[in-house]
C-alpha positions as CSV (number, residue, x, y, z in Angstrom):
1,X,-13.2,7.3,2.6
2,X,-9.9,6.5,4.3
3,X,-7.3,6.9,6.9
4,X,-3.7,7.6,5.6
5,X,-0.9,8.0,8.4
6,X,2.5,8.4,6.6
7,X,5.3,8.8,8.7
8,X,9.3,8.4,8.7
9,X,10.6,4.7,10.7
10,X,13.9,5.4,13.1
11,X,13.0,2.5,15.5
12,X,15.2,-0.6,14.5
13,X,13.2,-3.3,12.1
14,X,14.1,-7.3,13.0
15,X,11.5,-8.7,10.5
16,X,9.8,-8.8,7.8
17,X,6.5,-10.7,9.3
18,X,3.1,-10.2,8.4
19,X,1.0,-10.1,11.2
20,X,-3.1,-10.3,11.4
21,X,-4.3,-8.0,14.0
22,X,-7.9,-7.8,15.4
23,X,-9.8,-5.1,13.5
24,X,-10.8,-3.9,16.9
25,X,-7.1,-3.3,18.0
26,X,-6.0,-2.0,14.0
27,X,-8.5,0.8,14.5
28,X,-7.0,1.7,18.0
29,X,-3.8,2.4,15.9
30,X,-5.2,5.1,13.9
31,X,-4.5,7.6,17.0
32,X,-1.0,9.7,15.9
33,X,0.4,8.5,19.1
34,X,0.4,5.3,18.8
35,X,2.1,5.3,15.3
36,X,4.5,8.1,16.4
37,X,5.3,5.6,18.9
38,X,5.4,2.4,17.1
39,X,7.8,4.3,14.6
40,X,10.3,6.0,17.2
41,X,12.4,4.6,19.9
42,X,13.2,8.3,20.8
43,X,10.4,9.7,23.6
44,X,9.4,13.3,22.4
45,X,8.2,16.4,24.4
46,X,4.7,16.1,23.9
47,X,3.8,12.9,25.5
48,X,5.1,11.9,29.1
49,X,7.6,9.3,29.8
50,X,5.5,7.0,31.5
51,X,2.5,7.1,29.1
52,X,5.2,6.5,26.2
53,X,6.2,3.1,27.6
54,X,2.5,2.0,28.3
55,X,2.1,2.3,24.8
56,X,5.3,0.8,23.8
57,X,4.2,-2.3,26.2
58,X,0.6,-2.4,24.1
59,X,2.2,-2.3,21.2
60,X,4.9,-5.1,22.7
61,X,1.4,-7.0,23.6
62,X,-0.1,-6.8,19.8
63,X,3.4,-8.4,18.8
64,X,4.1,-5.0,16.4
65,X,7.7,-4.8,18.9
66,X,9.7,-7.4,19.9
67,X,11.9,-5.5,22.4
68,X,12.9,-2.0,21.4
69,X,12.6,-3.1,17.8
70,X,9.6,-3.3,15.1
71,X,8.8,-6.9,14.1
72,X,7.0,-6.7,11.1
73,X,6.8,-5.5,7.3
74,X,2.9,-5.7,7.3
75,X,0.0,-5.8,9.0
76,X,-3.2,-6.8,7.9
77,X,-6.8,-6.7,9.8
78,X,-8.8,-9.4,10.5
79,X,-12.7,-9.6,12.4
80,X,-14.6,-13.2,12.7
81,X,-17.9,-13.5,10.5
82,X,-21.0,-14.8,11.9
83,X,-19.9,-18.2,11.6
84,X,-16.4,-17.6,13.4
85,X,-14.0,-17.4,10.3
86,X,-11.6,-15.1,9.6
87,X,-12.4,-12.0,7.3
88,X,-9.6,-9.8,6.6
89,X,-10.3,-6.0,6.7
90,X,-9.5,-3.0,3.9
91,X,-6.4,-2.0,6.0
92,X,-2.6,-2.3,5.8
93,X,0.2,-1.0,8.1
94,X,3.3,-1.5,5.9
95,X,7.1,-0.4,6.6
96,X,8.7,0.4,3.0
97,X,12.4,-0.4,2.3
98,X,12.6,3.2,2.4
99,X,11.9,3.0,5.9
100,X,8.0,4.6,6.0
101,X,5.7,4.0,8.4
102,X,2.6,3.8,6.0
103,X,-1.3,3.3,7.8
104,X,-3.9,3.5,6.0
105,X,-7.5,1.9,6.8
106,X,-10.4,2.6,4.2
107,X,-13.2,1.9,6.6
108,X,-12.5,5.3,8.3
109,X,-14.2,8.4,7.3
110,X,-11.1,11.0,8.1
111,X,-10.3,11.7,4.3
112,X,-12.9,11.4,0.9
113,X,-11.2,11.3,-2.1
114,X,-13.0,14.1,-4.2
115,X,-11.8,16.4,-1.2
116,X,-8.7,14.9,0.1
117,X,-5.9,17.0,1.3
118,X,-3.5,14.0,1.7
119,X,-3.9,12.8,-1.6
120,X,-0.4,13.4,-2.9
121,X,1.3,11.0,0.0
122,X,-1.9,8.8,-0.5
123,X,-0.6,8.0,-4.6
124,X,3.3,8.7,-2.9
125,X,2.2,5.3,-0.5
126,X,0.3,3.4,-3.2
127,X,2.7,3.9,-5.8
128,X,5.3,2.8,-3.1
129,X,3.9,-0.5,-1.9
130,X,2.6,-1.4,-4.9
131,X,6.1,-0.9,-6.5
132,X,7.9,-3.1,-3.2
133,X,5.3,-5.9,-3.8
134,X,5.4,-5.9,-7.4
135,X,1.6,-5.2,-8.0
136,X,0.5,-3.5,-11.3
137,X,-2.1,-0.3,-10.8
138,X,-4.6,0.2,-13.1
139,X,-6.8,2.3,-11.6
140,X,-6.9,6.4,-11.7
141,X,-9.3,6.7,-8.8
142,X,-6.9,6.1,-5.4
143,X,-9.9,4.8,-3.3
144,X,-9.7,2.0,-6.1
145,X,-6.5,1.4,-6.3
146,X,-5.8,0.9,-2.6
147,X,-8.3,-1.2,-3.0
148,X,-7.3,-3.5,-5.3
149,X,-3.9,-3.5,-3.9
150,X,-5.1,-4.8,-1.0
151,X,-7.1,-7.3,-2.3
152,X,-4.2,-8.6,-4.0
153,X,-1.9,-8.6,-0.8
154,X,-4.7,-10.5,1.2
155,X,-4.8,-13.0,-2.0
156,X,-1.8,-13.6,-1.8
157,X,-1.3,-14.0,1.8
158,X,-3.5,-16.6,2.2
159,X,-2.5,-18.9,-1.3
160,X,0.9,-18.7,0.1
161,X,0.1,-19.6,3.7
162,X,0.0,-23.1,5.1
163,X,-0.6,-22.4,8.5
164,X,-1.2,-20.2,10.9
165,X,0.4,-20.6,14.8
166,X,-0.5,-19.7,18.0
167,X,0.4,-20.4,21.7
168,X,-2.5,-22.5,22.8
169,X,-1.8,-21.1,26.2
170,X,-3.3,-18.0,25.3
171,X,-6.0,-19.5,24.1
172,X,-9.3,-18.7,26.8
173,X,-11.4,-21.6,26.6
174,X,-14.7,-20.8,28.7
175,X,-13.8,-19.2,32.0
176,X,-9.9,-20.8,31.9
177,X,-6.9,-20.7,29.9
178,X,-5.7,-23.4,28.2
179,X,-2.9,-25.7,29.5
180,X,-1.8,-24.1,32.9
181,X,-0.4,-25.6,35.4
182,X,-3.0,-26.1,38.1
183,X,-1.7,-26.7,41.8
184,X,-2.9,-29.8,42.8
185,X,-2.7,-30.1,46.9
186,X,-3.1,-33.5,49.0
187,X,-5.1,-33.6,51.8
188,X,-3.3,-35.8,54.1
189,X,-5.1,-37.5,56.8
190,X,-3.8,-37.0,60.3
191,X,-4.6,-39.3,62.7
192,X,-4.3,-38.9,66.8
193,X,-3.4,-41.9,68.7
């Protein structure tokens, strides 16, 4: 069971970041729109103008654009366990060198293998990363394969990180944020003589 979203990149790439995204905010992705979006600077008829730049702000937001321009080669989902670590999902957005838009997210129940109707741009996309990222396949069964691709991209993600960085100002502790600038007014004392 999967979610496969292939589709063609004409919005300018800067990077070639990984990002983690929230799982909650991966799955929001899986609407067309959104990846139409994320993968055109070009508006087309079927959306309006102004709902076309409140997703290009989200997607500014999730860090996916940095200005008119995608800012990453992969994306990977992540959810907090019971204990408040990080567990990365069975997902991948991934932009190939041949400029593809590729989502796919095994947790969703669009497609099944044994009755797939996208299954020739599913092996297209595995082949395809697999290939970029110099992973080996060994697996006929696609669900498998994805899956052990993955597995080997999250591997390696985290024995090659050393850290990970975030703004501590957009960090909510409790009811605040971190670190801003509170105004902090005098009371002065007036005295009538």
């Amino acid at each position: 069971m999967c979610l496969l979203r292939v589709i063609n990149v004409t919005r300018p790439i800067i990077s070639n970041d990984v990002i983690l995204l929230k799982d909650e905010i991966f799955s929001r992705l899986r609407d067309e729109v959104y990846v139409r979006v994320l993968s055109s600077d070009k508006r087309d008829g079927e959306i309006s103008k102004s709902y076309f730049y409140f997703i290009v702000d989200k997607l500014r937001k999730m860090g996916l654009l940095l200005d008119n321009a995608i800012s990453f080669k992969v994306v990977i989902p992540y959810a907090l366990n019971d204990k408040g670590g990080i567990v990365l999902k069975d997902g991948i957005i991934y932009i190939t060198n041949k400029k593809q838009l590729i989502y796919f997210d095994m947790n969703d129940t669009t497609y099944i293998c044994g009755n797939c109707s996208v299954i020739l741009s599913c092996v297209q996309g595995l082949k395809q990363i697999a290939y970029e990222l110099g992973i080996k396949i060994r697996d006929d069964n696609p669900n498998l394969a994805w899956y052990k691709i993955l597995e080997s991209i999250q591997r390696s993600l985290l024995e090659a990180s050393m850290s990970l960085k975030l703004k501590l100002g957009d960090i909510p502790f409790g009811n605040r944020i971190c670190c801003e600038e509170e105004e902090v007014k005098e009371n002065e004392s007036q005295i009538n003589l």
